[in-house]
Biopython code that builds the backbone (N, CA, C, O; Angstrom):
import numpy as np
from Bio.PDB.StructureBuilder import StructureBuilder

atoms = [
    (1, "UNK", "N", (17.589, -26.811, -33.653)),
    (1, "UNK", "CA", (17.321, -25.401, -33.845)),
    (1, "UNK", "C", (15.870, -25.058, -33.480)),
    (1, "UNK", "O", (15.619, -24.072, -32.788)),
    (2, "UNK", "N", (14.954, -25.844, -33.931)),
    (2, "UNK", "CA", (13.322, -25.754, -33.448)),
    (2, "UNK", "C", (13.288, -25.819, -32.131)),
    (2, "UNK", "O", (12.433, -25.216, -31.482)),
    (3, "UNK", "N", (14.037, -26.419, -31.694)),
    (3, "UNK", "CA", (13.832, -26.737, -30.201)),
    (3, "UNK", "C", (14.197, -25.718, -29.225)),
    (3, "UNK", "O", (13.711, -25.507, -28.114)),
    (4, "UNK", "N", (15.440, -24.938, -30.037)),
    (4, "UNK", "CA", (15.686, -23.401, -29.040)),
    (4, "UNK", "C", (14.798, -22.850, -29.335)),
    (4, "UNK", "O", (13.920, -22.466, -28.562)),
    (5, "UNK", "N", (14.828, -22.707, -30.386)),
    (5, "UNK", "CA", (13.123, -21.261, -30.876)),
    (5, "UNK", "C", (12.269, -21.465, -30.008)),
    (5, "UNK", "O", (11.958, -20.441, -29.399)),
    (6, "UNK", "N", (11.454, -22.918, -29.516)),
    (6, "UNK", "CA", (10.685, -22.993, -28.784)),
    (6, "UNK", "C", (10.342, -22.865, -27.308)),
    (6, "UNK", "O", (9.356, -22.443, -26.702)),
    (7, "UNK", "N", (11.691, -23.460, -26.894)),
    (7, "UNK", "CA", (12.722, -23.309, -25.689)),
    (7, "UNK", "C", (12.424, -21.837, -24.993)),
    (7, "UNK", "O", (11.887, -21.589, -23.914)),
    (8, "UNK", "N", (13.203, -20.559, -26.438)),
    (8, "UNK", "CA", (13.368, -19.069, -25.775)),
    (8, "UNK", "C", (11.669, -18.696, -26.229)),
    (8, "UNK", "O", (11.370, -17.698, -25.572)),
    (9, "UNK", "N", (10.849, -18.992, -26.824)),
    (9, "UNK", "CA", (9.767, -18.211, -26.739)),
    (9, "UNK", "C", (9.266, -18.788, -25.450)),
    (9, "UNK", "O", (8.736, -17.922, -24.754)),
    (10, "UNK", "N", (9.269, -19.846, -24.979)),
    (10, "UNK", "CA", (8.647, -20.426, -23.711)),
    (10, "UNK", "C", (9.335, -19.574, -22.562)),
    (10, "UNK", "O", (8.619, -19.348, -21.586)),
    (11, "UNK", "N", (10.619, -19.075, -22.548)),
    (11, "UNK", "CA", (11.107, -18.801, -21.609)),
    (11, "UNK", "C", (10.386, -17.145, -21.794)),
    (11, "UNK", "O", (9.490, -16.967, -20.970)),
    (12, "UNK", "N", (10.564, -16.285, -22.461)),
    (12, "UNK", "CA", (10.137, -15.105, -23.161)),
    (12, "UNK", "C", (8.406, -14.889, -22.673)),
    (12, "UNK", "O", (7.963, -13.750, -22.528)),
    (13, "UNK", "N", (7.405, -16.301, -22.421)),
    (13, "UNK", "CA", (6.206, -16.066, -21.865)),
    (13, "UNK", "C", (6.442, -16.326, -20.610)),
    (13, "UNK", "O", (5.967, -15.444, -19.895)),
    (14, "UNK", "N", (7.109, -17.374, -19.877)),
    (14, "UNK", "CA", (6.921, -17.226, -18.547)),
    (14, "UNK", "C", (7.704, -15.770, -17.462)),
    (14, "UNK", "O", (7.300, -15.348, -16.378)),
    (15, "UNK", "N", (8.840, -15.338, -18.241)),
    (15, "UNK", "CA", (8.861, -13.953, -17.550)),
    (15, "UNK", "C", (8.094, -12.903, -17.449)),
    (15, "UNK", "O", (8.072, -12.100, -16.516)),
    (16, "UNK", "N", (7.301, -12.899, -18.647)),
    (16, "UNK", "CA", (6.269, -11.773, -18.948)),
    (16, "UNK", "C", (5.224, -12.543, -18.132)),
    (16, "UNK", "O", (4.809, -11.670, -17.369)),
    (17, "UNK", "N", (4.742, -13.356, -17.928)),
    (17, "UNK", "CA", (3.576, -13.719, -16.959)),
    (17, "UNK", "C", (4.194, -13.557, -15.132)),
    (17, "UNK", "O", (3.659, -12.944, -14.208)),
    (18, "UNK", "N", (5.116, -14.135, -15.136)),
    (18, "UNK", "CA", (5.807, -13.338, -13.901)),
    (18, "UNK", "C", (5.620, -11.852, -13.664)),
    (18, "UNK", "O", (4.840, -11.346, -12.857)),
    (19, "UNK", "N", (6.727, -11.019, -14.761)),
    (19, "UNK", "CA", (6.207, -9.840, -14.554)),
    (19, "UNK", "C", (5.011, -9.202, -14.206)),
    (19, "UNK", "O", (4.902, -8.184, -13.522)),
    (20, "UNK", "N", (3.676, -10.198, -14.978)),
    (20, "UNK", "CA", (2.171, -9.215, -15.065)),
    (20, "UNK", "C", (1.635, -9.731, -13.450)),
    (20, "UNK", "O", (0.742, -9.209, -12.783)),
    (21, "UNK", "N", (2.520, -10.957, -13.075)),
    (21, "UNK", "CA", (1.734, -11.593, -11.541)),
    (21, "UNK", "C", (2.166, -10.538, -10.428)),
    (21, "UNK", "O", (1.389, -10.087, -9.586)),
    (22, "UNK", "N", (4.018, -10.084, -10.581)),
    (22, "UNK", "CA", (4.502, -8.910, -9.718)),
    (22, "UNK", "C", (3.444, -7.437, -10.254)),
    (22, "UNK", "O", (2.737, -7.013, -9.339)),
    (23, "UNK", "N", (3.366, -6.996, -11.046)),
    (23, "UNK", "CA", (2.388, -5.689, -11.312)),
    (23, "UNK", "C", (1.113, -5.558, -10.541)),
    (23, "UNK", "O", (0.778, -4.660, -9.768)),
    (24, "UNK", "N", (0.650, -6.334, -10.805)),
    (24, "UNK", "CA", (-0.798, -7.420, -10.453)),
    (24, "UNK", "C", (-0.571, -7.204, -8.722)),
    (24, "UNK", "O", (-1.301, -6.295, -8.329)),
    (25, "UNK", "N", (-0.019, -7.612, -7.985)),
    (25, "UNK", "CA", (0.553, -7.985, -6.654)),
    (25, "UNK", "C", (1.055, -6.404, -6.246)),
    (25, "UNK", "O", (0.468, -5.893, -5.292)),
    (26, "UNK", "N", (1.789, -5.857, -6.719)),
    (26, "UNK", "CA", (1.846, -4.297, -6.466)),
    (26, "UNK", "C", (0.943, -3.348, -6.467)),
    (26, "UNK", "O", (1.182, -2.290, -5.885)),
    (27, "UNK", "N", (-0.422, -3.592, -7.216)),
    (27, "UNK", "CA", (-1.554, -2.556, -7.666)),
    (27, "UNK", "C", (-2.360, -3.004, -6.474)),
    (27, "UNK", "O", (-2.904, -2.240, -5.677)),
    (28, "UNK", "N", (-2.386, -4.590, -6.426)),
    (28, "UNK", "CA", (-3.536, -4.861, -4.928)),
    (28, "UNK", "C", (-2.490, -4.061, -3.549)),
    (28, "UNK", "O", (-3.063, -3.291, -2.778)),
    (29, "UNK", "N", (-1.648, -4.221, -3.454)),
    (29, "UNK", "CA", (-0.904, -3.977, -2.167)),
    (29, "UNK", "C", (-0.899, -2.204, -2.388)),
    (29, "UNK", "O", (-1.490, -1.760, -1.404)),
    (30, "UNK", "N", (-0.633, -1.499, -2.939)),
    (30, "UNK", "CA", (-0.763, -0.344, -2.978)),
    (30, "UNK", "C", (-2.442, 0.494, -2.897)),
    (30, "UNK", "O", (-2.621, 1.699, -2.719)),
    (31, "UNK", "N", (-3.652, -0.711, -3.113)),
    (31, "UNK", "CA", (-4.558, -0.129, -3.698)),
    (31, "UNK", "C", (-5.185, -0.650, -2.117)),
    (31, "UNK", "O", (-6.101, -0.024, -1.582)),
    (32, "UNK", "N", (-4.619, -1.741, -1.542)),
    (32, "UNK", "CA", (-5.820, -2.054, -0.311)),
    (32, "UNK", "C", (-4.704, -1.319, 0.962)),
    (32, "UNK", "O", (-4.842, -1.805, 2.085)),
    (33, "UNK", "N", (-3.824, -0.392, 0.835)),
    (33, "UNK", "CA", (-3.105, 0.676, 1.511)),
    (33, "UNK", "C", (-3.658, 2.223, 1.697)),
    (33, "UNK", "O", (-3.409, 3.084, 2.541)),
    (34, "UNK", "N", (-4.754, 2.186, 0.219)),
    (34, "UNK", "CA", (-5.846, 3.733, 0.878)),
    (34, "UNK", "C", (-7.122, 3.293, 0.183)),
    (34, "UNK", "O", (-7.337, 2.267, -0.462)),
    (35, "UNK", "N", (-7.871, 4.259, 0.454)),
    (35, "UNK", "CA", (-9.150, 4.192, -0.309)),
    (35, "UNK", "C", (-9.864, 2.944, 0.904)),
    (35, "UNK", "O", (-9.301, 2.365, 1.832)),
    (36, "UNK", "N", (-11.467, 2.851, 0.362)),
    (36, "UNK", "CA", (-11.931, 1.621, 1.404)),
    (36, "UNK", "C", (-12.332, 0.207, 0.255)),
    (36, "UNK", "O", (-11.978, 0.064, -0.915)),
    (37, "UNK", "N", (-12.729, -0.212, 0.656)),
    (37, "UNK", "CA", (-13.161, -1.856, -0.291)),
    (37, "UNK", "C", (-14.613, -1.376, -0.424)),
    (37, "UNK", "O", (-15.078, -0.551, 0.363)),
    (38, "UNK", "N", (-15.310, -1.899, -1.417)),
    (38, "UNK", "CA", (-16.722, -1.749, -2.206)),
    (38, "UNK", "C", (-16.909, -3.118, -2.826)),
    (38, "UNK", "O", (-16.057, -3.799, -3.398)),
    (39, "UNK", "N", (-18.305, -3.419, -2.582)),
    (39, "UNK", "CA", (-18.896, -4.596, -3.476)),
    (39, "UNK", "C", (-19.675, -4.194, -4.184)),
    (39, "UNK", "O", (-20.586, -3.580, -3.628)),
    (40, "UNK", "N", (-19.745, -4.313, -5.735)),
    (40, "UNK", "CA", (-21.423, -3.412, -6.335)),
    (40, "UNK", "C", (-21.618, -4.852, -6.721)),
    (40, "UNK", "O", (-20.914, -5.850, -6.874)),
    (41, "UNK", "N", (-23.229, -4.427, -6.836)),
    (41, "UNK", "CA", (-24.036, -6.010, -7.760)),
    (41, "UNK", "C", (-25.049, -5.107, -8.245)),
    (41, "UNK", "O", (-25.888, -4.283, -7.881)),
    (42, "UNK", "N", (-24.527, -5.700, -9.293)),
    (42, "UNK", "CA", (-25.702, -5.381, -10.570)),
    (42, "UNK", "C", (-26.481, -6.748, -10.877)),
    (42, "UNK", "O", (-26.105, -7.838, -11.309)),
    (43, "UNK", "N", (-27.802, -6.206, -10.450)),
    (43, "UNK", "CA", (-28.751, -7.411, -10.276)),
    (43, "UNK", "C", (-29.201, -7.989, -11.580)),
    (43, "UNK", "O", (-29.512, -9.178, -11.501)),
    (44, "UNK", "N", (-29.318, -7.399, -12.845)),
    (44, "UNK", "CA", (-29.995, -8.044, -13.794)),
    (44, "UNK", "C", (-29.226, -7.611, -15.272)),
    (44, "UNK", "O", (-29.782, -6.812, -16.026)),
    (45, "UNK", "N", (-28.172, -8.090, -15.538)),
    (45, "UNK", "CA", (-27.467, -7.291, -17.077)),
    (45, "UNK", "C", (-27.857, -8.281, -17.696)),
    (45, "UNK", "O", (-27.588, -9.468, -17.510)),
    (46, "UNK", "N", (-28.805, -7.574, -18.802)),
    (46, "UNK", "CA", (-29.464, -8.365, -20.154)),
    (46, "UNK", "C", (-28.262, -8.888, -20.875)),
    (46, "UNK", "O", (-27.221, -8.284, -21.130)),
    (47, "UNK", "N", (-28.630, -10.255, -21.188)),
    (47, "UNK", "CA", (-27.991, -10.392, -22.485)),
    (47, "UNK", "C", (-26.436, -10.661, -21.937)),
    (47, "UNK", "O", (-25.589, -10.575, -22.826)),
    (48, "UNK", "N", (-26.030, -10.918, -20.845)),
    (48, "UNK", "CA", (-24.784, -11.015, -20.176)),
    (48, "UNK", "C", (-24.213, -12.217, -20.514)),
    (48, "UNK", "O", (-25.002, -13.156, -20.616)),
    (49, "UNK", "N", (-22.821, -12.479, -20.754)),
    (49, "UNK", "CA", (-21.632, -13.535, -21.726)),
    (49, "UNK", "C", (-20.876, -12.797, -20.569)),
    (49, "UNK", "O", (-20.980, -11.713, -19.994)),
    (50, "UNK", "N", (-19.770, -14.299, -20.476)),
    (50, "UNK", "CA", (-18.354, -14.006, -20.389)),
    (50, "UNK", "C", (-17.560, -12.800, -20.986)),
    (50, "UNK", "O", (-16.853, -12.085, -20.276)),
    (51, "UNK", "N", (-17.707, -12.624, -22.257)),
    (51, "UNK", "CA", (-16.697, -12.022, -22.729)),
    (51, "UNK", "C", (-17.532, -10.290, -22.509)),
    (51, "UNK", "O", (-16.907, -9.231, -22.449)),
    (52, "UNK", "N", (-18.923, -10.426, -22.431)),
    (52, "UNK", "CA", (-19.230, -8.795, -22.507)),
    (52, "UNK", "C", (-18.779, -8.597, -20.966)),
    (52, "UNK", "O", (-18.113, -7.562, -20.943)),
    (53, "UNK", "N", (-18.856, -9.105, -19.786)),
    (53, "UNK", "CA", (-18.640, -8.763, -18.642)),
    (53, "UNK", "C", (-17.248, -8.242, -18.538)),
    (53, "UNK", "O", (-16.873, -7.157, -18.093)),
    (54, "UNK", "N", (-16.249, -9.666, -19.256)),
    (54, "UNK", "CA", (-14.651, -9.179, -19.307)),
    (54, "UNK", "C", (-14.198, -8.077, -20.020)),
    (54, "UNK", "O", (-13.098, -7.639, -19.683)),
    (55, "UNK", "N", (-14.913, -7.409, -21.117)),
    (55, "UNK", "CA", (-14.794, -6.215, -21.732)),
    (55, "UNK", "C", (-15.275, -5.077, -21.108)),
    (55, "UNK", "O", (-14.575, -4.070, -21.220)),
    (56, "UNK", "N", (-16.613, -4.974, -20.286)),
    (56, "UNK", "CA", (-16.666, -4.079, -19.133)),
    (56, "UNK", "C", (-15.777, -4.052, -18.181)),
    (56, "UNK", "O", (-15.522, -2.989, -17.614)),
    (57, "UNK", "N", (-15.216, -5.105, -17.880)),
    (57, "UNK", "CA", (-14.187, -4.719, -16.894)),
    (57, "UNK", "C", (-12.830, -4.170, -17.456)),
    (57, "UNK", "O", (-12.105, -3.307, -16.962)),
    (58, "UNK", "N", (-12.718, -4.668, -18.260)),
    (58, "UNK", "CA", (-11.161, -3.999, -19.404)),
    (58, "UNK", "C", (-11.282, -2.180, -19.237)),
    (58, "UNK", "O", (-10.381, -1.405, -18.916)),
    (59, "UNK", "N", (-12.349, -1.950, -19.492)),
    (59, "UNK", "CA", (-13.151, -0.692, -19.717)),
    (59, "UNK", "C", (-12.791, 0.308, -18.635)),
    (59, "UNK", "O", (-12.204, 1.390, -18.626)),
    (60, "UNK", "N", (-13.466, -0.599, -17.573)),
    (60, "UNK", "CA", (-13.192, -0.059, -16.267)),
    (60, "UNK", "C", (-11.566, 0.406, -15.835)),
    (60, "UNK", "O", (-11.270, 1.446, -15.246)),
    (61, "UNK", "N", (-10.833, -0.422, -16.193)),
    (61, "UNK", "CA", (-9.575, -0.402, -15.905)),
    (61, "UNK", "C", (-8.915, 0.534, -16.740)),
    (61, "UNK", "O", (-7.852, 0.985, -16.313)),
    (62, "UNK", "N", (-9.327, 0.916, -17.839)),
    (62, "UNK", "CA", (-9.057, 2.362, -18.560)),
    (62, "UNK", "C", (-9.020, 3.241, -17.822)),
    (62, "UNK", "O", (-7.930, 3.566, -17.352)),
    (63, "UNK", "N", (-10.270, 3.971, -17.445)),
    (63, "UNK", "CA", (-11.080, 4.609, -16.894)),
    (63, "UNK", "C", (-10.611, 5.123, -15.502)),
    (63, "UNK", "O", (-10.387, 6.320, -15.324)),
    (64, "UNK", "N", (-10.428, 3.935, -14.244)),
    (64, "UNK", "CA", (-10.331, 4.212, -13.080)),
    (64, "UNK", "C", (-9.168, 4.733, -12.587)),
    (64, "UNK", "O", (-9.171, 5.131, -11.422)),
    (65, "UNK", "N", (-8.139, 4.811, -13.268)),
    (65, "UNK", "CA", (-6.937, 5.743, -12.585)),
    (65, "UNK", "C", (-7.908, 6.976, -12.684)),
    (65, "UNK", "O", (-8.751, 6.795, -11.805)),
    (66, "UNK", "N", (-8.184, 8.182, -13.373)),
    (66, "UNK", "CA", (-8.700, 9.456, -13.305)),
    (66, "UNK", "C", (-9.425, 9.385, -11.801)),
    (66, "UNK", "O", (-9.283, 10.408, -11.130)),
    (67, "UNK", "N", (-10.144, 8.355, -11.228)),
    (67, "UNK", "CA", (-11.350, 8.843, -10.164)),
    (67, "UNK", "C", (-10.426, 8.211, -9.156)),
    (67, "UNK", "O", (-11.090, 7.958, -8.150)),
    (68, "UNK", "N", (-8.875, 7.769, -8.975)),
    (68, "UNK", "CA", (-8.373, 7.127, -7.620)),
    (68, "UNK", "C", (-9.128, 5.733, -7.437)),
    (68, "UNK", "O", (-9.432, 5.418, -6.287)),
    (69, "UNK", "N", (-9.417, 4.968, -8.375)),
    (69, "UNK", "CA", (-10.098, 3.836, -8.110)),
    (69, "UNK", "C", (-9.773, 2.560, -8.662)),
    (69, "UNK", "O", (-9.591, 2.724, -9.868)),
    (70, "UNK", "N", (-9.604, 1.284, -8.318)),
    (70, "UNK", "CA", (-8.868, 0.442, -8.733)),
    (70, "UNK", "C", (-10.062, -0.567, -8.764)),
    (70, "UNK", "O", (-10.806, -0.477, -7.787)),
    (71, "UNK", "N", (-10.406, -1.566, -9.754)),
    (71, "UNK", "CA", (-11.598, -2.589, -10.079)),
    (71, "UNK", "C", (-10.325, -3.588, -9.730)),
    (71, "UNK", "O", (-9.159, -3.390, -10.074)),
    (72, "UNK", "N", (-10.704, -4.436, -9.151)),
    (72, "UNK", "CA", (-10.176, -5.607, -8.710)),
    (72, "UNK", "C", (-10.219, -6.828, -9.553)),
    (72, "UNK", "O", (-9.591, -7.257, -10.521)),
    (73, "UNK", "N", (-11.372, -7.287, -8.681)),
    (73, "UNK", "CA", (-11.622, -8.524, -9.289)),
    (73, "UNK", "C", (-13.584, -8.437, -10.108)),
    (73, "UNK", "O", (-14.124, -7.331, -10.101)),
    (74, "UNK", "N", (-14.136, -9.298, -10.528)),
    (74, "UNK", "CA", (-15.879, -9.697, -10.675)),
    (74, "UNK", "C", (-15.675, -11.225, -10.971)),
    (74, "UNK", "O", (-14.750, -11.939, -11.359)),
    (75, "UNK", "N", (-17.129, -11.397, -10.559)),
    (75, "UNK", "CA", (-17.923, -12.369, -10.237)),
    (75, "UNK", "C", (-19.074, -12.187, -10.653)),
    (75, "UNK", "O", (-19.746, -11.232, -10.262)),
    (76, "UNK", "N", (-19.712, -13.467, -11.914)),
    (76, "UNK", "CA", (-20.765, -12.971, -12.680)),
    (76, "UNK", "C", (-21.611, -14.411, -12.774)),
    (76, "UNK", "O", (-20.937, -15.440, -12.713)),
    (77, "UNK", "N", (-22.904, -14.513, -12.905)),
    (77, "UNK", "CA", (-23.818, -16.095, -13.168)),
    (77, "UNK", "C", (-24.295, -15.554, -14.573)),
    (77, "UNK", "O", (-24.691, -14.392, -14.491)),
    (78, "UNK", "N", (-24.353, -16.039, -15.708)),
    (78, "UNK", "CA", (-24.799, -15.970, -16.815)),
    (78, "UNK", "C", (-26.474, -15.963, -16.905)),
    (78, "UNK", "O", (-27.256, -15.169, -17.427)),
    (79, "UNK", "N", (-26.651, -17.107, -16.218)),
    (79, "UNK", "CA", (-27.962, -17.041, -16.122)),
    (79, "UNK", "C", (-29.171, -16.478, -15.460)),
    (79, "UNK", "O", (-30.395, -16.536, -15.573)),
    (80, "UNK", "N", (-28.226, -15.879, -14.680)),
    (80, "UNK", "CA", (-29.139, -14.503, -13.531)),
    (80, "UNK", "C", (-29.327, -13.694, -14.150)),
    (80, "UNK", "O", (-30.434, -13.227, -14.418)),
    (81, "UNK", "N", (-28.073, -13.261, -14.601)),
    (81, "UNK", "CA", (-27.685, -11.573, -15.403)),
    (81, "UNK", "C", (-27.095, -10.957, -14.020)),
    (81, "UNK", "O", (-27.015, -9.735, -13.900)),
    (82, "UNK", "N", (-26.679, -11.839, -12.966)),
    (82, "UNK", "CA", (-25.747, -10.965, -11.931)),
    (82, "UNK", "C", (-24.306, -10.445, -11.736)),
    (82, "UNK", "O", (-23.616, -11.428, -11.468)),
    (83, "UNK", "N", (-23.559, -9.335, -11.754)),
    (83, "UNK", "CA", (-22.437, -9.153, -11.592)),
    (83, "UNK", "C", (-21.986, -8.906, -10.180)),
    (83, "UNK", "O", (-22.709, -8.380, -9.334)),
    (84, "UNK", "N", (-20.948, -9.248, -9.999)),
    (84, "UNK", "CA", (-20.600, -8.545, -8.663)),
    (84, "UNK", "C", (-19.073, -8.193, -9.001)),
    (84, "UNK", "O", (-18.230, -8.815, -9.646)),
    (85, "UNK", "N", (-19.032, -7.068, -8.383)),
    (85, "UNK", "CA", (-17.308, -6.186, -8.347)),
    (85, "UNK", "C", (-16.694, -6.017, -7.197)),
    (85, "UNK", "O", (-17.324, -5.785, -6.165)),
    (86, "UNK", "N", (-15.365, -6.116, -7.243)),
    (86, "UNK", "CA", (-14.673, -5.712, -5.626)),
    (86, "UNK", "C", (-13.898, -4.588, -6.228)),
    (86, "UNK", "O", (-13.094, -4.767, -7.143)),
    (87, "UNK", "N", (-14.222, -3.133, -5.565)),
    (87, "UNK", "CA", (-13.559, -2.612, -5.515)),
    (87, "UNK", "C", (-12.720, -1.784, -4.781)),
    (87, "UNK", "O", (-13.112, -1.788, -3.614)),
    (88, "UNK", "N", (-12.009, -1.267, -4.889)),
    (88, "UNK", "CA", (-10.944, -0.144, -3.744)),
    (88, "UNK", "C", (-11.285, 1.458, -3.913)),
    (88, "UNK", "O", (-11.506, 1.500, -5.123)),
    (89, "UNK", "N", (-11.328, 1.790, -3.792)),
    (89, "UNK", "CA", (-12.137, 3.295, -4.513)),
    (89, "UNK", "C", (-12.011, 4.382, -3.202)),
    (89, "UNK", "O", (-11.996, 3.785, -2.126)),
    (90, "UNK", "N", (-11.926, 5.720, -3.104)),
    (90, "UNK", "CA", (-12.399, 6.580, -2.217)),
    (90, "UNK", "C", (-13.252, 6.725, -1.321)),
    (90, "UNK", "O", (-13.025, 6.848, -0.118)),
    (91, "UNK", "N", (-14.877, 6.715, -2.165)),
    (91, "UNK", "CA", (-16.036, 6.771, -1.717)),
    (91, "UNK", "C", (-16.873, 5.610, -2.858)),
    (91, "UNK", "O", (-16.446, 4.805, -3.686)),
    (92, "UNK", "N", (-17.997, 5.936, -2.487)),
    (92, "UNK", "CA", (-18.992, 4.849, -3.632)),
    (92, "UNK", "C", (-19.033, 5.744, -4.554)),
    (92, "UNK", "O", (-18.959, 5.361, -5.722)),
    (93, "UNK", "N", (-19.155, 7.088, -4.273)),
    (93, "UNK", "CA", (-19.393, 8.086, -5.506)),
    (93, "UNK", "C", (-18.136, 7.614, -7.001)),
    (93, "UNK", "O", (-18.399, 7.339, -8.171)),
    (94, "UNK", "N", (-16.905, 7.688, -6.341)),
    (94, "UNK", "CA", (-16.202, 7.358, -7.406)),
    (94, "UNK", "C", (-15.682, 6.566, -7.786)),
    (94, "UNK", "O", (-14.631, 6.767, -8.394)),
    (95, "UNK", "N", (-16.304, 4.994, -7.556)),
    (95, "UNK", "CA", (-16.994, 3.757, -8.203)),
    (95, "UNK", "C", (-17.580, 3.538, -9.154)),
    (95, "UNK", "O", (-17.397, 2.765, -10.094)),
    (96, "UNK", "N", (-18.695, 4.596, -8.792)),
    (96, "UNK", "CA", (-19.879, 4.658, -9.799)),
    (96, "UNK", "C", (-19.487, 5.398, -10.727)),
    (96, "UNK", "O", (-19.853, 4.903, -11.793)),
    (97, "UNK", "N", (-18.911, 6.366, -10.881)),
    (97, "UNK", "CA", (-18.490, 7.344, -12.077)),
    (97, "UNK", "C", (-17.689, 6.615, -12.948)),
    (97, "UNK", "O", (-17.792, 6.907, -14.140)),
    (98, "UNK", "N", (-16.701, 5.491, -12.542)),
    (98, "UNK", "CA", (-15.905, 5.003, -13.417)),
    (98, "UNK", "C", (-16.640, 3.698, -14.511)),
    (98, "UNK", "O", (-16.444, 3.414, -15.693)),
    (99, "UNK", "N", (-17.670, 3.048, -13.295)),
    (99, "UNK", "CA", (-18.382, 2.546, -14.535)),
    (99, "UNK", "C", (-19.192, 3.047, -15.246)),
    (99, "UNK", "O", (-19.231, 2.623, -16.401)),
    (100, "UNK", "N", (-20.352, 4.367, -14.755)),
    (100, "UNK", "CA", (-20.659, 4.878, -15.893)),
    (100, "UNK", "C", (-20.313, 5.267, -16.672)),
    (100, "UNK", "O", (-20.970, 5.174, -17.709)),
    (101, "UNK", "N", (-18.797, 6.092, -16.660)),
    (101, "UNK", "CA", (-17.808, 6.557, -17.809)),
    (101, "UNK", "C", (-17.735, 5.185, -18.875)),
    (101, "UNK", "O", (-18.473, 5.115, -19.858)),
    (102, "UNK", "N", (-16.997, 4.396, -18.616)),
    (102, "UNK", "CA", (-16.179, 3.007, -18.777)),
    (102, "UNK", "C", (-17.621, 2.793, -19.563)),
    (102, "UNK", "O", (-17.773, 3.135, -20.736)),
    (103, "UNK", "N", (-18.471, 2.293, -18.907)),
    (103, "UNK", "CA", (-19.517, 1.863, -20.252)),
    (103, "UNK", "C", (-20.847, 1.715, -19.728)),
    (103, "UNK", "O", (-21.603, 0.838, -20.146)),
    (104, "UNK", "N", (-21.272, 2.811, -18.529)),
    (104, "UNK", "CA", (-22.172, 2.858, -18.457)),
    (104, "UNK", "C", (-23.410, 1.972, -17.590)),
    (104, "UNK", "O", (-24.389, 2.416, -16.990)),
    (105, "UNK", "N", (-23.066, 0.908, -17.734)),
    (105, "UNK", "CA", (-23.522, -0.019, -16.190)),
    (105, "UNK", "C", (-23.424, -0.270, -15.003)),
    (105, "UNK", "O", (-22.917, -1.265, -14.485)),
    (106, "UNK", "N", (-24.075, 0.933, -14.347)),
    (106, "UNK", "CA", (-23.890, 1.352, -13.041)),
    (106, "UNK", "C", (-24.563, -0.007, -12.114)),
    (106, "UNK", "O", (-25.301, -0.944, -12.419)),
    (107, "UNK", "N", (-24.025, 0.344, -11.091)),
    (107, "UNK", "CA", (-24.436, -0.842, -10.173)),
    (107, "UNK", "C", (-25.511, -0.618, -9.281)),
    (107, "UNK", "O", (-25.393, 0.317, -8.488)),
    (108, "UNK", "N", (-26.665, -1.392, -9.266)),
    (108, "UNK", "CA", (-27.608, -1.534, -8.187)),
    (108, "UNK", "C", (-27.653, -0.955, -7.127)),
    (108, "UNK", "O", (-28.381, -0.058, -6.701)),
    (109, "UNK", "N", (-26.337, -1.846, -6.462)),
    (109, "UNK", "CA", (-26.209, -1.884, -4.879)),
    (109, "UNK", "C", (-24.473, -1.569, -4.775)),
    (109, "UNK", "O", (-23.642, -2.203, -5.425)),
    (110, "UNK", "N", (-24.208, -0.664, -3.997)),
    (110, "UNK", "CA", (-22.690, -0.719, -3.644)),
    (110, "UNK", "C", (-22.582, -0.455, -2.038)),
    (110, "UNK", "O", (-23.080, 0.429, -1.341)),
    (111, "UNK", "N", (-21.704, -1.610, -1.706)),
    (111, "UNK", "CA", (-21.550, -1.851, -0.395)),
    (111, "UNK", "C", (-20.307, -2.251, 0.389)),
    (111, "UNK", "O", (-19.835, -3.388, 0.407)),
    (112, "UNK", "N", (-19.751, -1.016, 1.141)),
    (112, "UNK", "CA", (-18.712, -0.783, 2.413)),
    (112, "UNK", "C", (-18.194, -2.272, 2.028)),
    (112, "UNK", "O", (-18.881, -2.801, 1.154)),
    (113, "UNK", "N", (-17.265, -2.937, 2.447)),
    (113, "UNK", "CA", (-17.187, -4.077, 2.658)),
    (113, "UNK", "C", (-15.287, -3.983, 3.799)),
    (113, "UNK", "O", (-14.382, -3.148, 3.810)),
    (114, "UNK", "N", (-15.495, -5.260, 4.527)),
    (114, "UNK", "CA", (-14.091, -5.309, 4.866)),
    (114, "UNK", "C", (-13.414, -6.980, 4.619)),
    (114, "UNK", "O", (-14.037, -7.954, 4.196)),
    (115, "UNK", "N", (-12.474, -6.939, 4.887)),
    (115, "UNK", "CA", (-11.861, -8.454, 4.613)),
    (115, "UNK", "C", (-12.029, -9.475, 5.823)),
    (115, "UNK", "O", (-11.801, -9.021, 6.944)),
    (116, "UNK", "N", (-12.319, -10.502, 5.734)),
    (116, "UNK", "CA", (-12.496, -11.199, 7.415)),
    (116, "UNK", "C", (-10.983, -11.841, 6.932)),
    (116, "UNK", "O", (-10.287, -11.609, 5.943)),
    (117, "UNK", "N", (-10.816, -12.709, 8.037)),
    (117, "UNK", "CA", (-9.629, -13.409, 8.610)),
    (117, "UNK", "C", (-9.819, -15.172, 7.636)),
    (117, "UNK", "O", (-9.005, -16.076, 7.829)),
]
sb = StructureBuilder()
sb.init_structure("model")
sb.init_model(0)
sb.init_chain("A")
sb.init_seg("    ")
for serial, (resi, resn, name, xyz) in enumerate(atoms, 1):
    if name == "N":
        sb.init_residue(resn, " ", resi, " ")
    sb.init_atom(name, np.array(xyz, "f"), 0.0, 1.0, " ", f" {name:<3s}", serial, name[0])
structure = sb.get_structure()
């Protein structure tokens, strides 16, 4: 009997992680279909952790449906205080609005970017 319980909750997480990989896979394919690609780097966030970066980005992802803008992925060094973001967005203008909304840590530098081969 333990062994089904364990069995269907195992089965019960790997569909739901399926599911979130198809969602996930639909938002990039729909999101690199308009809008252009953006890199921001934020050169120096005090006091920067794993988990405060991953909560700015949670943030972001609130936020960015209203401005047509989708946060992708980041890339962060703890010990710099550097972030970097990929995003899909309109313009840079409404990039920047979603993280200042979202929580306010606007980015340095935001830059055009395209995909190489």
């Amino acid at each position: 009997m333990q062994r089904l319980l364990i069995l269907s909750v195992f089965c019960v997480v790997l569909v739901a992680c399926a599911e979130r990989q198809r969602e996930q896979k639909a938002t990039t394919t729909a999101a690199s279909s308009s809008g252009k690609w953006f890199m921001d780097v934020h050169h120096k966030v005090e006091g920067l952790t794993k988990d405060a970066v991953a909560g700015a980005h949670q943030k972001d992802l609130q936020v960015q449906g209203k401005y047509g803008v989708n946060y992708q992925r980041y890339w962060f060094d703890e010990a710099s205080g550097r972030v970097y973001c990929l995003v899909n967005a309109p313009n840079k203008e409404a990039a920047e609005k979603v993280h200042r909304e979202a929580h306010g840590l606007v980015a340095d530098e935001i830059t055009e970017v395209k995909e190489g081969q």
